[in-house]
N, C-alpha and C positions, 0 to 999 in steps of 0.2 A: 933933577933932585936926586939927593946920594940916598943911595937903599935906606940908609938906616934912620934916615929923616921919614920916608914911606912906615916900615916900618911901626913907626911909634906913631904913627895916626890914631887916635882912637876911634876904635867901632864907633863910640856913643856920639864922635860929632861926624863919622861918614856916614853914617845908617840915615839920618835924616834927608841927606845930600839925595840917597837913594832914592828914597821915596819922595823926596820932592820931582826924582827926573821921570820917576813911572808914573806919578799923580797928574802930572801938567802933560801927560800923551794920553788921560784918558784909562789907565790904569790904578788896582789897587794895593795902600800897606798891605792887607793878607797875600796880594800876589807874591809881594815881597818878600815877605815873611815866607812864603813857600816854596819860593827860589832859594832862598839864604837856606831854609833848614834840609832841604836836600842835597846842598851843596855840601854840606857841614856836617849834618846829623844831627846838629841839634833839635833839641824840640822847640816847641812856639814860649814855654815857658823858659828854655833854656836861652835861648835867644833874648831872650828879654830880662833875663838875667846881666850875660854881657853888655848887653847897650845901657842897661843902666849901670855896670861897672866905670871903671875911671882905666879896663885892660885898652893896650893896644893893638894892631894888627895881629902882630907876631902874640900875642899871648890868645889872641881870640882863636885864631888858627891851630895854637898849640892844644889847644883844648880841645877844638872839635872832637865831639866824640866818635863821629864815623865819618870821614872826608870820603863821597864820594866816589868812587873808582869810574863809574861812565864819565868824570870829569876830566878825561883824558880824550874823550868825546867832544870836546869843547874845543873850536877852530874859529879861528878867525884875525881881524886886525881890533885891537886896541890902542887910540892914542897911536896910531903909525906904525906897532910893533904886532906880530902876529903871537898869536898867546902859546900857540904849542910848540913855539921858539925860544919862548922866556928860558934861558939857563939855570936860575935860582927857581928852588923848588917852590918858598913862600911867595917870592913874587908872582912868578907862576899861577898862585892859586890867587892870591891878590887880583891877576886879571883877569881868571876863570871869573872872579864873581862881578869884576867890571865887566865881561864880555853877558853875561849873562842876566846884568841891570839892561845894558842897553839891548840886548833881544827882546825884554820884555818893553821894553820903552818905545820898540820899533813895532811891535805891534804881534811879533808871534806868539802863536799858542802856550799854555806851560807845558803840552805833550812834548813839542817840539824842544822848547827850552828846558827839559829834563831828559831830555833824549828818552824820551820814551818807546 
């Protein structure tokens, strides 16, 4: 898929994708929502803001109001490709917050998953 097809996904129809893959491992939406707004900075109302906008990746990202710095913290493989290898910066964060659905989905703590 060409970046900019990725790009223009909207929050409003991935965010449900999310919480369906933490909810069916036995996980919860607030975990969710806990993960996404440390990632992000945003707040729980903020967040819920954008899922219900019509924004897409790139503008939900653009906004963030405080993106993380421990999110350089964040290692692993997504989809085949290791996330702290991503070259494009938004993508990049794009799979911070996939690597970081599926941490919660596999079962680890949020200490862990917020590098705490």
């Amino acid at each position: 898929m060409r970046l900019e097809k990725v790009f223009a996904i909207k929050i409003g129809s991935l965010y449900p994708l999310y919480v369906k893959k933490a909810v069916s491992k036995q996980r919860s939406q607030d975990e969710v929502d806990q993960v996404i707004c440390w990632l992000t900075g945003y707040s729980p109302e903020g967040l819920r803001e954008q899922i219900g906008s019509d924004h897409d990746l790139e503008t939900f990202f653009a906004q963030a109001p405080a993106f993380n710095p421990n999110a350089a913290l964040i290692k692993g493989v997504v989809c085949g490709v290791r996330v702290e290898e991503v070259a494009h910066p938004l993508m990049r964060k794009i799979r911070y917050l996939d690597k970081l659905i599926d941490e919660l989905a596999k079962g680890k703590t949020l200490d862990k998953i917020m590098r705490s």
